[in-house]
N, C-alpha and C positions, 0 to 999 in steps of 0.2 A: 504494500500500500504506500503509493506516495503521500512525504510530506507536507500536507497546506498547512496556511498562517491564513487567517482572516483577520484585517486589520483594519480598523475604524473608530479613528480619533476623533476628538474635539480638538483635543490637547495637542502640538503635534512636538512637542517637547520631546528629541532623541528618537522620533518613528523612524526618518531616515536612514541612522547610523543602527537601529534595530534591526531595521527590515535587511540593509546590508548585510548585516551578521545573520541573519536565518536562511538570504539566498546563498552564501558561501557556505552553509551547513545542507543546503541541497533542497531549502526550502522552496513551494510554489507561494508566492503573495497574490490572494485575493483580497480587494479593497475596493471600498465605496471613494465618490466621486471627487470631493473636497483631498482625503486622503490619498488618492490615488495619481492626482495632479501633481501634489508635493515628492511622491516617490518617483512619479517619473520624469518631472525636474531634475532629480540627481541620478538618471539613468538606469533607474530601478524597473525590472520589467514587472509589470502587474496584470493581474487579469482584476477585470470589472465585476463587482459581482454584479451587473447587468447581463454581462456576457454569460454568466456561469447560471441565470436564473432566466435569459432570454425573455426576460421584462423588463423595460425601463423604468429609471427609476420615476414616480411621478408626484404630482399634486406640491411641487417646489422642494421635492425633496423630503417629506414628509413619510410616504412608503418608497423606501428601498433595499429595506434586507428582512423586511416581514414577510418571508415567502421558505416554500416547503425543502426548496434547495440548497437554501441557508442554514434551518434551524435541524433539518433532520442529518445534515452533517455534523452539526453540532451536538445533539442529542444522542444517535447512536450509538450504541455499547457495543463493548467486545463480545458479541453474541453471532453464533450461526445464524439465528430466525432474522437480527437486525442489518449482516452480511450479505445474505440474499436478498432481502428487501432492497439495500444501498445498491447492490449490482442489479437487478431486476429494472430497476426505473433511474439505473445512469446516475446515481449522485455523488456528488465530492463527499470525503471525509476531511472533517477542520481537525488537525491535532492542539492547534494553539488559537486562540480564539484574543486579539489585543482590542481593545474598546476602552473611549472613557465616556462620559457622558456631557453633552449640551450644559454650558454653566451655570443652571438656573440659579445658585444662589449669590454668586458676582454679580447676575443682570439686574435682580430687585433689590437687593444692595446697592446702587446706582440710587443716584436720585431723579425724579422724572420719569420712573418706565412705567408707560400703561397696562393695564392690565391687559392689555390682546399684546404686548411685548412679551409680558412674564410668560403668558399662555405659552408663545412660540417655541419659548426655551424650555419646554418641559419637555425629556429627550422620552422615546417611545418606545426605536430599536435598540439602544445603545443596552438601554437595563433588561431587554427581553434578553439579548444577545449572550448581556455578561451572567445573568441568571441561570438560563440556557447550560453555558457552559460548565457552571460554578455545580450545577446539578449533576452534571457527568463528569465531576472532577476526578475518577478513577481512569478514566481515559482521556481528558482535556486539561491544558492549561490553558489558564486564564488568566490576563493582565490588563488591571483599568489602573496601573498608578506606572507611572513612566519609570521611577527611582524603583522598580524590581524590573526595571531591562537587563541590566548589564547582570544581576545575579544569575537570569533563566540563559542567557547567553553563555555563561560561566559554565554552567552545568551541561547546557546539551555538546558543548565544544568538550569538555569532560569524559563525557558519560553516554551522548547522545540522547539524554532521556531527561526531564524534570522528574524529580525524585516526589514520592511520594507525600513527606513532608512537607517541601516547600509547594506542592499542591494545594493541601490541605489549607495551609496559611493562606494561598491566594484565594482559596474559595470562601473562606470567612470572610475575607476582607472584601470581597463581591459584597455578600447578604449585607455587613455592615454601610456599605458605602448607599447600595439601593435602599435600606431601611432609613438613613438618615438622607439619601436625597428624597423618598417619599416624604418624609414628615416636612423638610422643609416646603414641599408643595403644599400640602394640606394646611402648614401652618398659615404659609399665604392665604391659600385662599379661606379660610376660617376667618379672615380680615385684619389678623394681626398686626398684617401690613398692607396697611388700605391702601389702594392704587386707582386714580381716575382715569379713565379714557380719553 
């Protein structure tokens, strides 16, 4: 089974010099459109995941990685029944899954942003993605914080593999980052921080 990376920043802090180090480790980079620009700025070859899901991405960018050839590479287990399904109906397998999510809480921090602002910045795919992953972390990595690049790079140049533990650590810190960026939505919009249109 070939290696993917599915990468999809906000953040694009060190994606560059990551994604570098994963195609010199033999990696395929799939990435959405923002992210995908920046990689191949510095000559980083990428497949889209437009291209890998044969739908564009649409609605300004709102759906583009909520689709079944996204999430059931990400999801799939080390299982016969989930093998033959994956080969059956053509679909990638994601081994590392990189995401961080839409700023929400730097944008209504700002002062002046309307309430159809904050709305915008409330990310959709990024926390399904990194959830996703963070659920299958017996067979996926998964990184929404830039500052564990260079550790998961350390290791697979190593070992070829993320080890078990520092798995486990990445997948808490998924549920922790989605649990506190939910509440800051909720907190907003509960009116705590009242916002005019």
């Amino acid at each position: 089974m070939e290696n993917r990376a599915l990468l999809s920043v906000s953040n694009k802090r060190g994606i560059v010099e990551f994604a570098r180090g994963l195609v010199l480790l033999g990696y395929e980079i799939v990435s959405t459109g923002g992210t995908a620009r920046v990689l191949r700025e510095d000559d980083i070859e990428v497949t889209e995941v437009s291209e890998l899901t044969q739908f564009p991405e649409i609605l300004g960018g709102r759906v583009k990685t909520l689709h079944p050839a996204v999430h059931a590479g990400i999801l799939a287990k080390d299982s016969q029944a989930h093998e033959d399904t994956m080969t059956e109906m053509k679909l990638p397998w994601f081994d590392l899954v990189v995401v961080n999510f839409y700023p929400f809480e730097n944008v209504i921090d700002q002062g002046g942003v309307t309430r159809i602002q904050a709305i915008e910045n409330i990310d959709i795919g990024g926390p399904a993605m990194a959830r996703a992953a963070a659920k299958n972390a017996d067979r996926v990595t998964v990184i929404i914080d830039p500052n564990d690049y260079d550790k998961i790079l350390a290791q697979l140049q190593d070992t070829g593999k993320v080890d078990w533990g520092l798995r486990q650590q990445l997948q808490l810190k998924v549920f922790e980052r989605t649990s506190s960026y939910d509440s800051a939505v909720a907190k907003y919009l509960s009116g705590r921080h009242r916002q005019s249109d």
